[in-house]
C-alpha positions in Angstrom: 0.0 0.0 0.0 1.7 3.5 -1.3 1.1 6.4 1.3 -1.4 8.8 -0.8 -0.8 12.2 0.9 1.4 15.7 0.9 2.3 18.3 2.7 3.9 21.7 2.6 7.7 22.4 4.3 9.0 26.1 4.9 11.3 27.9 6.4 8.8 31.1 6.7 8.8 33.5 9.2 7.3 33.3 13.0 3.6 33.7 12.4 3.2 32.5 8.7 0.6 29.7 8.0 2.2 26.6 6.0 -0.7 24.2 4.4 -1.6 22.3 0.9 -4.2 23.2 -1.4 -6.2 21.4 -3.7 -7.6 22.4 -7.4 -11.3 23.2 -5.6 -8.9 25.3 -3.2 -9.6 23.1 -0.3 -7.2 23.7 2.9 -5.5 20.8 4.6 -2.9 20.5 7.2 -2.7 24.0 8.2 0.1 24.9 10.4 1.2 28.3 12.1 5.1 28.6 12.3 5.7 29.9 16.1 9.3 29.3 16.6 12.2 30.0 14.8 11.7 30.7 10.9 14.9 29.6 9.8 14.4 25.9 10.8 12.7 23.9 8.6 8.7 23.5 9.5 6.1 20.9 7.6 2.3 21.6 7.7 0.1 18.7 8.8 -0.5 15.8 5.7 -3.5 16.9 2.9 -4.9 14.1 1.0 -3.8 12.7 -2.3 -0.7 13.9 -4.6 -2.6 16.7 -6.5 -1.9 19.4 -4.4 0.1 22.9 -4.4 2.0 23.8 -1.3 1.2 27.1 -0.2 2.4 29.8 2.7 1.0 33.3 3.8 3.2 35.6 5.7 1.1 38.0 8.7 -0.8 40.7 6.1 0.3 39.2 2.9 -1.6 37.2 0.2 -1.0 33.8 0.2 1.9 32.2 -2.4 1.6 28.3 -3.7 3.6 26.3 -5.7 2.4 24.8 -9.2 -0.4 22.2 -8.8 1.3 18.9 -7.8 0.7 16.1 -10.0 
């Protein structure tokens, strides 16, 4: 059995949200980064392999990757 899931890893700032999208725009494995934004954080697991990984920064529009195929 093959794992059927994604998720998002960042190295945003303190206070960024980290999750993965899907094509309806769907939200999954939102995270908040609240230590250190240099280390290397990983939202929570969205399901299936056809998502984007996005971030938003506090007060900024969100930015995703291309769709994940």
């Amino acid at each position: 059995m093959k794992c059927q899931a994604s998720w998002a890893r960042s190295t945003a700032p303190i206070s960024s949200i980290i999750y993965t999208e899907d094509v309806q725009g769907q939200k999954y494995g939102l995270y908040t980064i609240i230590k250190d934004g240099f280390q290397e954080h990983y939202s929570g697991m969205g399901p299936g392999k056809s998502l984007k990984a996005c971030f938003q920064m506090p007060n900024q529009k969100p930015q995703c990757t291309q769709l994940i195929q």
